[in-house]
Biotite code that builds the C-alpha atoms (Angstrom):
import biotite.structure as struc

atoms = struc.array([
    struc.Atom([-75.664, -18.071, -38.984], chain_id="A", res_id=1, res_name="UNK", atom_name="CA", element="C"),
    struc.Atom([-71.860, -18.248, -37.864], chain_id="A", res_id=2, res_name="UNK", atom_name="CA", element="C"),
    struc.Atom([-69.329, -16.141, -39.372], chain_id="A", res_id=3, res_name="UNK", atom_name="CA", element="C"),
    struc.Atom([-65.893, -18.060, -38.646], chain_id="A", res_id=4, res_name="UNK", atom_name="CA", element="C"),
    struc.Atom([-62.086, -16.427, -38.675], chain_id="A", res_id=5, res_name="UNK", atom_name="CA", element="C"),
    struc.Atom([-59.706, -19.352, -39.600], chain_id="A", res_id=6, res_name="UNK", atom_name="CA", element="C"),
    struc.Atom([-56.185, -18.035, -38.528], chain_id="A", res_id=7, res_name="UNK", atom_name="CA", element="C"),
    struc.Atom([-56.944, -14.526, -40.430], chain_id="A", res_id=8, res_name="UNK", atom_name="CA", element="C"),
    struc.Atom([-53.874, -12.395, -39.907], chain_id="A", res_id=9, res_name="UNK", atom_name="CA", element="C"),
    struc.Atom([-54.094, -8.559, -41.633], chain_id="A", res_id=10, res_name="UNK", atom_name="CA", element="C"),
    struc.Atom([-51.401, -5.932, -42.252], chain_id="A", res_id=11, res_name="UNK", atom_name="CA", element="C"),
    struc.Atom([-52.266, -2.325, -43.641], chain_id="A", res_id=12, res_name="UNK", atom_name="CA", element="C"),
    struc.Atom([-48.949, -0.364, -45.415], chain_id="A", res_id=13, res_name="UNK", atom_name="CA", element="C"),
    struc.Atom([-46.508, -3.328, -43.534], chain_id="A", res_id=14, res_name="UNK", atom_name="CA", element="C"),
    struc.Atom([-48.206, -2.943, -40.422], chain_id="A", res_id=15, res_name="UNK", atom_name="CA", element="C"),
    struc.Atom([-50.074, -5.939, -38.748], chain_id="A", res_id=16, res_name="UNK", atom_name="CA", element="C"),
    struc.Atom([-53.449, -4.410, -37.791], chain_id="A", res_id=17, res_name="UNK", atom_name="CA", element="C"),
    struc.Atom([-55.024, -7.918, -37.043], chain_id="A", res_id=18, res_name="UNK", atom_name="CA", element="C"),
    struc.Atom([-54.355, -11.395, -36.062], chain_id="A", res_id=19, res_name="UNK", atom_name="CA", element="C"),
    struc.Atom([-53.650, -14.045, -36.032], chain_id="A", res_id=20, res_name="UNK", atom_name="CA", element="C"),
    struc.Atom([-56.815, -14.803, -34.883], chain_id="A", res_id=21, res_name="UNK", atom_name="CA", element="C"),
    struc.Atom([-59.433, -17.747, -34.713], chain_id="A", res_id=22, res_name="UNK", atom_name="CA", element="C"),
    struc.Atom([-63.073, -17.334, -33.918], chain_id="A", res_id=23, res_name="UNK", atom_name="CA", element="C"),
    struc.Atom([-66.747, -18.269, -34.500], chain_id="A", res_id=24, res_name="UNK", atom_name="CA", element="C"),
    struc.Atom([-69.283, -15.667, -34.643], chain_id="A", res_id=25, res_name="UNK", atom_name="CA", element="C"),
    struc.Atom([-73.015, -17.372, -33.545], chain_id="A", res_id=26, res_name="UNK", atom_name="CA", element="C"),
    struc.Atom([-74.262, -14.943, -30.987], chain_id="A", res_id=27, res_name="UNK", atom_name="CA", element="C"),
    struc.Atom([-77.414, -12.552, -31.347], chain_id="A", res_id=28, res_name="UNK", atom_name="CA", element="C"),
    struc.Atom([-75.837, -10.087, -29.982], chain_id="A", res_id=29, res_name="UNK", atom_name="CA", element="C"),
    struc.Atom([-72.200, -9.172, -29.827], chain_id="A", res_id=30, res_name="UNK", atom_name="CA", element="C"),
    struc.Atom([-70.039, -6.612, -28.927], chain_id="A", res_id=31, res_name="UNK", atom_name="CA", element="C"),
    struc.Atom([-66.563, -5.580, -29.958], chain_id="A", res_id=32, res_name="UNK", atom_name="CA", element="C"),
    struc.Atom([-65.113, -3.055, -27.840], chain_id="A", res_id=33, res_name="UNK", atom_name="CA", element="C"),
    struc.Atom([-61.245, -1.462, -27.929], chain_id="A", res_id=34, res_name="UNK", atom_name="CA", element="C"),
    struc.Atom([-59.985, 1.825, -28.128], chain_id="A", res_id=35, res_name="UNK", atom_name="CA", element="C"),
    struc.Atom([-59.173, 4.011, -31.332], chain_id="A", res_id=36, res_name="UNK", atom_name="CA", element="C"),
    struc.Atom([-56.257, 1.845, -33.514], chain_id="A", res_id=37, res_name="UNK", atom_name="CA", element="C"),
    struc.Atom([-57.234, -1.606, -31.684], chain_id="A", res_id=38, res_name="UNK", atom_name="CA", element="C"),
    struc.Atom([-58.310, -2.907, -34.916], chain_id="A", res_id=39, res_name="UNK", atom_name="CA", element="C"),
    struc.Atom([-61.865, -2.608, -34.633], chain_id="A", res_id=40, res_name="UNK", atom_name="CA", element="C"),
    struc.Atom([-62.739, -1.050, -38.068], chain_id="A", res_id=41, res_name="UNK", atom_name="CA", element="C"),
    struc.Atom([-60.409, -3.796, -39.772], chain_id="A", res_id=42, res_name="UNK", atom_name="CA", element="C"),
    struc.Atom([-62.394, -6.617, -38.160], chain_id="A", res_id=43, res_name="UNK", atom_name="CA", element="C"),
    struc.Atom([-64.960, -5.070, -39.196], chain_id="A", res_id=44, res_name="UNK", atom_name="CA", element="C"),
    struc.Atom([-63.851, -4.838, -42.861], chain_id="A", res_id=45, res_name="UNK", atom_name="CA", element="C"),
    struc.Atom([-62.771, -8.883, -42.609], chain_id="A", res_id=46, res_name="UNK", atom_name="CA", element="C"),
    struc.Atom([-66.093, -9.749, -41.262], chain_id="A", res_id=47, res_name="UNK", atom_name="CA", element="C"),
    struc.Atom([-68.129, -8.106, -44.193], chain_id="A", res_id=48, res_name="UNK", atom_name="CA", element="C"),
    struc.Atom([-65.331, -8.958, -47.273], chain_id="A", res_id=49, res_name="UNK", atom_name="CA", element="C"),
    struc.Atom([-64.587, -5.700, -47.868], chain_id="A", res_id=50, res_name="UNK", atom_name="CA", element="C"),
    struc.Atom([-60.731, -6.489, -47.823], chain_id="A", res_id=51, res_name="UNK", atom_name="CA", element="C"),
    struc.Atom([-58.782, -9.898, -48.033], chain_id="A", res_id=52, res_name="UNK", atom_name="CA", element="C"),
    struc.Atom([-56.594, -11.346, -45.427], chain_id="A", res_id=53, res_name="UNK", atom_name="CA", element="C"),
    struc.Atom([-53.149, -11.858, -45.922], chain_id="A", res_id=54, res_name="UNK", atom_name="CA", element="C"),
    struc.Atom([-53.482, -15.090, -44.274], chain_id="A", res_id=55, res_name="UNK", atom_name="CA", element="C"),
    struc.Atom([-56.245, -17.161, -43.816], chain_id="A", res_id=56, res_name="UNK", atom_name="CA", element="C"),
    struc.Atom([-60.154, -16.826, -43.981], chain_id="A", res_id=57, res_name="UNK", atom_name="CA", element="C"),
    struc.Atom([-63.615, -15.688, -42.976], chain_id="A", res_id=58, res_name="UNK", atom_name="CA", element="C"),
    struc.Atom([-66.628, -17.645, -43.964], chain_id="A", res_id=59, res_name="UNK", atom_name="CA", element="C"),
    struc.Atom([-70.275, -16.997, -43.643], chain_id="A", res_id=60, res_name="UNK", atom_name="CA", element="C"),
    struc.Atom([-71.496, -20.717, -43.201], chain_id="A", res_id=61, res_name="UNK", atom_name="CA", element="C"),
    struc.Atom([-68.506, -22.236, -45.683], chain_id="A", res_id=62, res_name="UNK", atom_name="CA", element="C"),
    struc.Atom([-68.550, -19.425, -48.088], chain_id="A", res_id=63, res_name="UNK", atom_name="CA", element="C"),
    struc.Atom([-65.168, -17.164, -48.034], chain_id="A", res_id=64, res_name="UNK", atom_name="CA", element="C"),
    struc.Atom([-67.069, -13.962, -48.133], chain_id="A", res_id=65, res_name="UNK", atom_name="CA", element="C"),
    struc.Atom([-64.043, -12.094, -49.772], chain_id="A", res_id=66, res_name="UNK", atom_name="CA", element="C"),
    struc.Atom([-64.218, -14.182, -52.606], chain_id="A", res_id=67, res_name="UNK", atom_name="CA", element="C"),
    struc.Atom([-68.066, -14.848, -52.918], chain_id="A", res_id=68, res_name="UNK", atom_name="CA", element="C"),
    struc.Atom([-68.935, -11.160, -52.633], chain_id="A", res_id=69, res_name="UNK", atom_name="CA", element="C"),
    struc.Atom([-72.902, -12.513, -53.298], chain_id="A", res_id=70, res_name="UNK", atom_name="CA", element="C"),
    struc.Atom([-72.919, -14.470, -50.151], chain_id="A", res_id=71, res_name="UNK", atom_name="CA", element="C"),
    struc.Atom([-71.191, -11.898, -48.456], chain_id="A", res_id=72, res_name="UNK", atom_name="CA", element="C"),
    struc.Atom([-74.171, -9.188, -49.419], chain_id="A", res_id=73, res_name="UNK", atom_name="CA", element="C"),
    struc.Atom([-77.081, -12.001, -48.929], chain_id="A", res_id=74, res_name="UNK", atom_name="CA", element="C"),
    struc.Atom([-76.005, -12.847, -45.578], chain_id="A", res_id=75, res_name="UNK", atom_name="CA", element="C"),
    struc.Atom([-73.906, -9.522, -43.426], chain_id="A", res_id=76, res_name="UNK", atom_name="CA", element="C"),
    struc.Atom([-75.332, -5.939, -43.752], chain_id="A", res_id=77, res_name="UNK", atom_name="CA", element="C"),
    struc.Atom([-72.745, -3.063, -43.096], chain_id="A", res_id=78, res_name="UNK", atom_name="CA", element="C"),
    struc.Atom([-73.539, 0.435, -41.369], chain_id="A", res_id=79, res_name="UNK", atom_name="CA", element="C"),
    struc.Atom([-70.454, 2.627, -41.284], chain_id="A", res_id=80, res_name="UNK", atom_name="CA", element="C"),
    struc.Atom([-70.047, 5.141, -38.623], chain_id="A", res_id=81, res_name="UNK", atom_name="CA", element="C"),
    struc.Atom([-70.041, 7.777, -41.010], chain_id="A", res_id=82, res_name="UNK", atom_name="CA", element="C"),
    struc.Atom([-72.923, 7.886, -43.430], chain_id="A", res_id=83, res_name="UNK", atom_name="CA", element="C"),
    struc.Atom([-71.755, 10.275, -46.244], chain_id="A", res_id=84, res_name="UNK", atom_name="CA", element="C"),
    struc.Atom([-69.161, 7.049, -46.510], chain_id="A", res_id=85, res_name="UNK", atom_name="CA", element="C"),
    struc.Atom([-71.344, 5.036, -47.240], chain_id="A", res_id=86, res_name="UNK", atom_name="CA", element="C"),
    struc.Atom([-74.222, 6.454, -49.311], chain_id="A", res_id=87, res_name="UNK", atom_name="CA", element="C"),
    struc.Atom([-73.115, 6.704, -52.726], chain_id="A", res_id=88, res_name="UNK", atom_name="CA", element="C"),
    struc.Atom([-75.997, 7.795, -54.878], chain_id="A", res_id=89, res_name="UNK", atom_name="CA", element="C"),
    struc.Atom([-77.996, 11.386, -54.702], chain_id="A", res_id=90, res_name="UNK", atom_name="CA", element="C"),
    struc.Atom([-81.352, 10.148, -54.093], chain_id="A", res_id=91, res_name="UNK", atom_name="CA", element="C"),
    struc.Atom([-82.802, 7.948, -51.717], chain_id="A", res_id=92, res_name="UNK", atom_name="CA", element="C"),
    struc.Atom([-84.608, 5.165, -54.269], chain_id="A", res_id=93, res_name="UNK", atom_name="CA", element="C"),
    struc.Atom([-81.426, 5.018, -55.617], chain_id="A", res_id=94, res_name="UNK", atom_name="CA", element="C"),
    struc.Atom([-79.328, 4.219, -52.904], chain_id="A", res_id=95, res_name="UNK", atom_name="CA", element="C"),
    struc.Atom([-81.359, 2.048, -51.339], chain_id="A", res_id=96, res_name="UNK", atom_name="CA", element="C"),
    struc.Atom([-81.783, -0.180, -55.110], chain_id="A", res_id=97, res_name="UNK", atom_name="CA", element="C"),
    struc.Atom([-77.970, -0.325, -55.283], chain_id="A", res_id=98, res_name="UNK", atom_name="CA", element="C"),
    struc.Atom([-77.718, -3.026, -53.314], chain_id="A", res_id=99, res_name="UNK", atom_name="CA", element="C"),
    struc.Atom([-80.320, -4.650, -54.315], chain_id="A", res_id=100, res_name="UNK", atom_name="CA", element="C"),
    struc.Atom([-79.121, -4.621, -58.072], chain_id="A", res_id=101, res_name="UNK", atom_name="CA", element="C"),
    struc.Atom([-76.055, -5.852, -56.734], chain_id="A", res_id=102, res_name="UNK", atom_name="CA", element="C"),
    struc.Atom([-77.728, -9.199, -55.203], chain_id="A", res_id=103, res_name="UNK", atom_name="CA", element="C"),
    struc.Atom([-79.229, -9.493, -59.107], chain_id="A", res_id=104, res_name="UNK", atom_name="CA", element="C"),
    struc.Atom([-82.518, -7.503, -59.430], chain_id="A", res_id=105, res_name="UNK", atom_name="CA", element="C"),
    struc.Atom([-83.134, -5.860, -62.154], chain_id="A", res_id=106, res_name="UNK", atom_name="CA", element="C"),
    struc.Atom([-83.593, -1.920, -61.727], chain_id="A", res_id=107, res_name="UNK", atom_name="CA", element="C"),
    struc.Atom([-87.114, -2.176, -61.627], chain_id="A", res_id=108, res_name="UNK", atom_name="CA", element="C"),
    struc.Atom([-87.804, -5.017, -59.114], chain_id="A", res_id=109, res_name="UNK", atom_name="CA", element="C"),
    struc.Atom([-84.859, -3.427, -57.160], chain_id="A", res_id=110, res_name="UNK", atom_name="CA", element="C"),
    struc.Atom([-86.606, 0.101, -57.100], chain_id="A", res_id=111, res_name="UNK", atom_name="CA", element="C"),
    struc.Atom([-89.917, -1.502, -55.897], chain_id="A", res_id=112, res_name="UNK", atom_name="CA", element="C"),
    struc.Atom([-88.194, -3.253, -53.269], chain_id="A", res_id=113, res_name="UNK", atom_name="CA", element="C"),
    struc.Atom([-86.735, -0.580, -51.946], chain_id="A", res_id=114, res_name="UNK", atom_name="CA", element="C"),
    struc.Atom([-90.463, 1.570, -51.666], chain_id="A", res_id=115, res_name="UNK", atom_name="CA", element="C"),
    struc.Atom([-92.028, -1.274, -49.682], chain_id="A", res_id=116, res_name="UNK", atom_name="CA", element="C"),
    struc.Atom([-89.455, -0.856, -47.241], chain_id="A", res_id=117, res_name="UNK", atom_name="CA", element="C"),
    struc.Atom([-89.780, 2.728, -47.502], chain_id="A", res_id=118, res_name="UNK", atom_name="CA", element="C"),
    struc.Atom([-93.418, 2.185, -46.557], chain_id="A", res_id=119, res_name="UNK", atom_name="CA", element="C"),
    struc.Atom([-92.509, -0.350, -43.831], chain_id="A", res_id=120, res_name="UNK", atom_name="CA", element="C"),
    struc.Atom([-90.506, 2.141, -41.980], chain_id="A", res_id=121, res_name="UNK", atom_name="CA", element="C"),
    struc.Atom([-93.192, 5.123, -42.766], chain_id="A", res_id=122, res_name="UNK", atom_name="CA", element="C"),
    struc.Atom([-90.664, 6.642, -45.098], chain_id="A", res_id=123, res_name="UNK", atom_name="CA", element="C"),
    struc.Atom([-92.557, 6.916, -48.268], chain_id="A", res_id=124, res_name="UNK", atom_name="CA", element="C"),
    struc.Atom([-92.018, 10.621, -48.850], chain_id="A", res_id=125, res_name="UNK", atom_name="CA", element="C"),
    struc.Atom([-88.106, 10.369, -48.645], chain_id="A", res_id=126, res_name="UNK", atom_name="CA", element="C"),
    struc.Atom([-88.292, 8.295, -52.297], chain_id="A", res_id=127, res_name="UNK", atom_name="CA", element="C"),
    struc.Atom([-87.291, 11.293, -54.274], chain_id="A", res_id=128, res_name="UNK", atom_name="CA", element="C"),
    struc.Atom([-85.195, 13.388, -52.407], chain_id="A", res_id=129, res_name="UNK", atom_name="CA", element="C"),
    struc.Atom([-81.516, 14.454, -52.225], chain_id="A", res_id=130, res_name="UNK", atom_name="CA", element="C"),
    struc.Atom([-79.632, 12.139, -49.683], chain_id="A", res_id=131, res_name="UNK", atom_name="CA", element="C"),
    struc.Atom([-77.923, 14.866, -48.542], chain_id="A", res_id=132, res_name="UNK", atom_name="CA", element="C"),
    struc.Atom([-80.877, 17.204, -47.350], chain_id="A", res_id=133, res_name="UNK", atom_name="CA", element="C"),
    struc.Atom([-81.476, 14.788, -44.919], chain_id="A", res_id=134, res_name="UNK", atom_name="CA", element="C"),
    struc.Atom([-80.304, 15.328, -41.526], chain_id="A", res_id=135, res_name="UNK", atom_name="CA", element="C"),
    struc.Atom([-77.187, 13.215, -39.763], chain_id="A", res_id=136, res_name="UNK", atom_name="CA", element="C"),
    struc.Atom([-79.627, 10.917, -37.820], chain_id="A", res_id=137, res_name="UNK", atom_name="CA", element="C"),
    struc.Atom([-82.037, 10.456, -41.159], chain_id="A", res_id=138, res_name="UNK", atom_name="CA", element="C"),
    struc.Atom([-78.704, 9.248, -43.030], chain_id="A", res_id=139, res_name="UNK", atom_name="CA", element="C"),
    struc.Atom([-78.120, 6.913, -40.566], chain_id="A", res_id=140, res_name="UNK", atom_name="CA", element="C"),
    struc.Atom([-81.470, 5.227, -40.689], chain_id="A", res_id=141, res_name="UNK", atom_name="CA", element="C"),
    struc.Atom([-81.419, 5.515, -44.715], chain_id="A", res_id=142, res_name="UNK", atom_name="CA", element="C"),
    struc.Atom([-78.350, 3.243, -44.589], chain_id="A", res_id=143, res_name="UNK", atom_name="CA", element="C"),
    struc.Atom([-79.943, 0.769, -42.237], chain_id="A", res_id=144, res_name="UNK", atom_name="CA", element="C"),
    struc.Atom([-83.255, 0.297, -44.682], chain_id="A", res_id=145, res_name="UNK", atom_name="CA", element="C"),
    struc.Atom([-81.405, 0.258, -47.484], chain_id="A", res_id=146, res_name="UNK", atom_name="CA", element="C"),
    struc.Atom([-79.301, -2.403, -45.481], chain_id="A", res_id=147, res_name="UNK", atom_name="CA", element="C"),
    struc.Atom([-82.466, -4.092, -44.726], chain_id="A", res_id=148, res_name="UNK", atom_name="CA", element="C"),
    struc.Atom([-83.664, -3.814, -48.304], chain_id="A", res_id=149, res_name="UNK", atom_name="CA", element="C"),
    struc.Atom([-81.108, -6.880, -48.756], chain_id="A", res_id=150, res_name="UNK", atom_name="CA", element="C"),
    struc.Atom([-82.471, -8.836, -45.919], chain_id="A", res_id=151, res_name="UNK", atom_name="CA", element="C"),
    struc.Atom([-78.976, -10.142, -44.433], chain_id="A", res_id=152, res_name="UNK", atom_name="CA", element="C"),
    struc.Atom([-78.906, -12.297, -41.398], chain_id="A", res_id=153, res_name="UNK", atom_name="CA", element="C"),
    struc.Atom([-76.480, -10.023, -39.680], chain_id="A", res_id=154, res_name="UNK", atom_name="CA", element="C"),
    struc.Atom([-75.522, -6.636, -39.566], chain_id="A", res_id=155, res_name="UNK", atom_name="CA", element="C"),
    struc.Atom([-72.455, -5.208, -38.457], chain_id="A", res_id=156, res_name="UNK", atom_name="CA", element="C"),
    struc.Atom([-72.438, -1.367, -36.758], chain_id="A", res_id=157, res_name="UNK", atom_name="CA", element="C"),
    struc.Atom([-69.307, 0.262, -36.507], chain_id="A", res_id=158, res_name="UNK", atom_name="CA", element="C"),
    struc.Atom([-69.564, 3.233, -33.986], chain_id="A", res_id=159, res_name="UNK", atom_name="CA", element="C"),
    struc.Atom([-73.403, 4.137, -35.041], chain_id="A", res_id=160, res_name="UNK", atom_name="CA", element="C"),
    struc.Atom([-74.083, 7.003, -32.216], chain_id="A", res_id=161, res_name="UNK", atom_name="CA", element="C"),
    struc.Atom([-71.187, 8.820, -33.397], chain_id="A", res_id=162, res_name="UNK", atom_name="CA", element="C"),
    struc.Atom([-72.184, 12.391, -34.217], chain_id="A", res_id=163, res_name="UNK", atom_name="CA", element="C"),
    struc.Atom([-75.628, 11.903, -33.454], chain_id="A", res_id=164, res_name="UNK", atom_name="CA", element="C"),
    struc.Atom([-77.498, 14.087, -30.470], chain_id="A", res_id=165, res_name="UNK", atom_name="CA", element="C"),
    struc.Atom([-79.577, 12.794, -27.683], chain_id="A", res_id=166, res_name="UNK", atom_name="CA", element="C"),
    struc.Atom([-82.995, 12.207, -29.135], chain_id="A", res_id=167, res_name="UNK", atom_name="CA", element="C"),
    struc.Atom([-81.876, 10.981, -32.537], chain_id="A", res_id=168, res_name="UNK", atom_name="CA", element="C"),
    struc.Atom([-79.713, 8.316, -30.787], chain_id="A", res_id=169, res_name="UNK", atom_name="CA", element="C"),
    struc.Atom([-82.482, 7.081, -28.658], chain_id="A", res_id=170, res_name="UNK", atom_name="CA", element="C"),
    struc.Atom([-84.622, 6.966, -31.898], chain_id="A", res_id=171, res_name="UNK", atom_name="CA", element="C"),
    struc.Atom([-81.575, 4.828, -33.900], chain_id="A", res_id=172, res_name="UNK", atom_name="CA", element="C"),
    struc.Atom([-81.021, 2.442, -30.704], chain_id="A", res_id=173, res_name="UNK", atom_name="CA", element="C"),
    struc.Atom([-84.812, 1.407, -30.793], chain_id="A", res_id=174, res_name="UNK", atom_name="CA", element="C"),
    struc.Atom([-84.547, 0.287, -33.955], chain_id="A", res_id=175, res_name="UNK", atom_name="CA", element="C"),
    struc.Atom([-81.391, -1.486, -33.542], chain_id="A", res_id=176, res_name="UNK", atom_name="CA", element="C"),
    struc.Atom([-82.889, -3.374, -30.430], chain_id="A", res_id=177, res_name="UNK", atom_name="CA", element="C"),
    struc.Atom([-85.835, -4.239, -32.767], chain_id="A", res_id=178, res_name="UNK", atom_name="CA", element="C"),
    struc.Atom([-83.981, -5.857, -35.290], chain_id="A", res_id=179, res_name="UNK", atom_name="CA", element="C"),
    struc.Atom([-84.738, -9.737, -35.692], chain_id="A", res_id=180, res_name="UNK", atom_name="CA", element="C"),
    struc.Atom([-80.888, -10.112, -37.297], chain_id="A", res_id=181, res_name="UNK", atom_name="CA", element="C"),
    struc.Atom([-78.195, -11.071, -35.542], chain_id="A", res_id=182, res_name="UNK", atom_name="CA", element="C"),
    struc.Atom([-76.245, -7.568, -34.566], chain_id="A", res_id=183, res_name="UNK", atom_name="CA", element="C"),
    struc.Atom([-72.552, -7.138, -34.206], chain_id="A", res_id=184, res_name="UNK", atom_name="CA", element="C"),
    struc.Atom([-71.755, -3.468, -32.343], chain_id="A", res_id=185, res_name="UNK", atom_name="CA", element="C"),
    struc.Atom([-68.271, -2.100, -32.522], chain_id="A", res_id=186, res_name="UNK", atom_name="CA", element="C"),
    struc.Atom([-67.871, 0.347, -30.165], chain_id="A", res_id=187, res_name="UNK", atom_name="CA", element="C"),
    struc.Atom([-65.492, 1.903, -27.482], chain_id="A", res_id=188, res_name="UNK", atom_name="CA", element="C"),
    struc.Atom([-68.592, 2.745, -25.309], chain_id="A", res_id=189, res_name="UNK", atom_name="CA", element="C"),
    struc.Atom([-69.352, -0.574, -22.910], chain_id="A", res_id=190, res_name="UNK", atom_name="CA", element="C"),
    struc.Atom([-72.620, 1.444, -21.951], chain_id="A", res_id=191, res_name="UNK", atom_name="CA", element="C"),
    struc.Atom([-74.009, 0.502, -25.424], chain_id="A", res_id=192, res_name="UNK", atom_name="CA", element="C"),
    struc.Atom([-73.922, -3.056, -24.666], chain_id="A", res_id=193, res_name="UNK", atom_name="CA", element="C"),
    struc.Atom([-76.093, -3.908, -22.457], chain_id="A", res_id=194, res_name="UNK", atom_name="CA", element="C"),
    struc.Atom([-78.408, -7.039, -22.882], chain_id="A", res_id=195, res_name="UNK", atom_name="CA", element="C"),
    struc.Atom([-75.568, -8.383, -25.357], chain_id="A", res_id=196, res_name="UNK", atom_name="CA", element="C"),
    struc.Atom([-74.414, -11.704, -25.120], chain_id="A", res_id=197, res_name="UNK", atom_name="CA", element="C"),
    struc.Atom([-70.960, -11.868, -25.655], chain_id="A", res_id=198, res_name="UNK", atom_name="CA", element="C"),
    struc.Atom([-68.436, -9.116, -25.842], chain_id="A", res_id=199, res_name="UNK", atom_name="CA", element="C"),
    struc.Atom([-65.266, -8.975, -27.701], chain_id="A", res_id=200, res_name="UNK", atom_name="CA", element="C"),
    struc.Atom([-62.226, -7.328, -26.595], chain_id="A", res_id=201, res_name="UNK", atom_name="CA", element="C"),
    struc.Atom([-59.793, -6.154, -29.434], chain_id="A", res_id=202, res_name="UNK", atom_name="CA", element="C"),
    struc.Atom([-56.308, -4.247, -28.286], chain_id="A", res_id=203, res_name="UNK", atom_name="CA", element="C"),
    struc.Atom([-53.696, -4.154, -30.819], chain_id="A", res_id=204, res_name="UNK", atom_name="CA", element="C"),
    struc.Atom([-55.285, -6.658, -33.315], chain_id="A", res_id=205, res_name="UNK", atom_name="CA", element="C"),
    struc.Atom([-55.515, -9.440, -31.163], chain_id="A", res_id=206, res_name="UNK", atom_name="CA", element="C"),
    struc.Atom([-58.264, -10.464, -28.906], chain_id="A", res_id=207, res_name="UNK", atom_name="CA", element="C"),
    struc.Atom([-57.530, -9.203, -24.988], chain_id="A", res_id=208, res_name="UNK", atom_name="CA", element="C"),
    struc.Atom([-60.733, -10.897, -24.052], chain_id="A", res_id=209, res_name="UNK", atom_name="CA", element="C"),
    struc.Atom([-63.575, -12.583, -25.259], chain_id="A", res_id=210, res_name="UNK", atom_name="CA", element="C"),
    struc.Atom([-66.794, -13.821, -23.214], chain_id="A", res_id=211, res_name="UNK", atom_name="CA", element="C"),
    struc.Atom([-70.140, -12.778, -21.344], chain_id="A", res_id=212, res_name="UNK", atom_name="CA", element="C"),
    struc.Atom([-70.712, -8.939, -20.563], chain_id="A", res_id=213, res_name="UNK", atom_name="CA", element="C"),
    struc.Atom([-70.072, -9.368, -17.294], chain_id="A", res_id=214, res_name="UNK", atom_name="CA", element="C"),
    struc.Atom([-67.004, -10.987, -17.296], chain_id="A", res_id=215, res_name="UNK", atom_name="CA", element="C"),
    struc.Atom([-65.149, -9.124, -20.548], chain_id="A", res_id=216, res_name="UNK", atom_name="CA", element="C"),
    struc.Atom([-66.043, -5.447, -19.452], chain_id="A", res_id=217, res_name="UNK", atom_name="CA", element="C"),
    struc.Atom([-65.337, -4.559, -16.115], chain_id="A", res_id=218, res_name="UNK", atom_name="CA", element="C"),
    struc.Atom([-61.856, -5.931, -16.810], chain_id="A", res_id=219, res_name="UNK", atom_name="CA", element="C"),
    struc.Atom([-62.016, -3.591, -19.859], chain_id="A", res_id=220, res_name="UNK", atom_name="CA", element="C"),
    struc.Atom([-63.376, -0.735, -17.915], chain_id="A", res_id=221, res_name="UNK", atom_name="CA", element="C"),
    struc.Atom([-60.509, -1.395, -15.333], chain_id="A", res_id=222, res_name="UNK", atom_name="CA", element="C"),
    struc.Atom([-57.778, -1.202, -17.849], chain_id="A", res_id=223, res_name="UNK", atom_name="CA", element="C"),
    struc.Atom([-59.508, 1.939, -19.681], chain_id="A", res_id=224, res_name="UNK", atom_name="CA", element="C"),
    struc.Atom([-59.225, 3.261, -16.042], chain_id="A", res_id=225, res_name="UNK", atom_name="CA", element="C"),
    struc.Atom([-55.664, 2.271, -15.800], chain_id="A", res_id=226, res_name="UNK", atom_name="CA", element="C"),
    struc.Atom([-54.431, 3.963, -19.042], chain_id="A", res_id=227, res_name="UNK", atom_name="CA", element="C"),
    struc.Atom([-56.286, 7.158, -18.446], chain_id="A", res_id=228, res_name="UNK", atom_name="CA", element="C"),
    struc.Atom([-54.545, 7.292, -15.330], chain_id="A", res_id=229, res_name="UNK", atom_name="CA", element="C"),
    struc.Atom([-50.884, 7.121, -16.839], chain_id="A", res_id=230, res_name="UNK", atom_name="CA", element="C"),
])
């Protein structure tokens, strides 16, 4: 699958957040590193539909996945760095059907769907309950299944360790290295990346950088260095 940028330019409030940039997307695994304001979270937002450029377009294989908001959902999954942002309904069955209903299945199929992947991931007990008794780390993983209820080809994590502790992190990294999808990780952490193929690096809405691990972040690192210093 390749996710392409054609010239996409974006400004938040009359402020240019992205662009213009041009890009294609192929890689397993890929990386998008910058600090806080670079424009991660935007690219982020352009890359799943979620809000239209002011100029130009993303596709998903051809289809402009602001305006086809069905190829969008068939083909890039979305985990926010903060859960309770994401997870909309108050039980589990529910939240993971949502999407599911959204791609056209009727409640029913949708619901049943969303057990057998329940049951993939040893989670049948969770069905029932109250999205918010589970933990941080358990909210986390409920939006990846219910992610993975709608079998995209890619997912997209924005900042995924955030607030999580040591063991629940290791736990939510396994199952991201797991993943057969292709995986795009935004993150300000280049220790995350290892094993990726191709790192991204965004500083004031435009790329800085944009290549192999080992080229893109020691320069990064070097510059981080550089700015602390100051």
């Amino acid at each position: 699958m390749t996710l392409r940028f054609e010239h996409v330019s974006l400004s938040i409030e009359g402020r240019a957040v992205i662009g213009p940039i041009s890009l294609s997307l192929s890689e397993r695994r890929i990386g998008v590193v910058g600090v806080n304001g670079a424009g991660k979270s935007s690219f982020m937002r352009l890359m799943a539909g979620l809000v239209k450029p002011d100029v130009g377009r993303v596709l998903l294989d051809g289809a402009d996945v602001y305006a086809d908001r069905k190829a969008a959902l068939r083909g890039i999954g979305v985990i926010f760095q903060n859960p309770d942002h994401q997870i909309l309904f108050p039980t589990v069955i529910e939240e993971m059907a949502f999407g599911l209903q959204q791609m056209g299945a009727d409640k029913a199929s949708a619901q049943d769907q969303a057990r057998a992947v329940l049951r993939d991931h040893g989670r049948d007990t969770w069905a029932e309950r109250n999205c918010h008794t589970l933990s941080g780390g358990q909210r986390h993983f409920l939006c990846l299944m219910a992610v993975l209820a709608m079998a995209p080809s890619m997912i997209v994590f924005d900042e995924p360790y955030a607030g999580l502790d040591i063991p629940t992190s290791a736990q939510l990294h396994r199952a991201i290295e797991a993943l057969d999808q292709q995986v795009v990780m935004i993150t300000h952490d280049p220790r995350l990346l290892d094993g990726f193929d191709r790192v991204i690096w965004l500083d004031a809405g435009n790329i800085a950088q944009d290549g192999p691990p080992a080229e893109v972040l020691p320069v990064f690192e070097r510059e981080m260095a550089r700015r602390a210093a100051c």
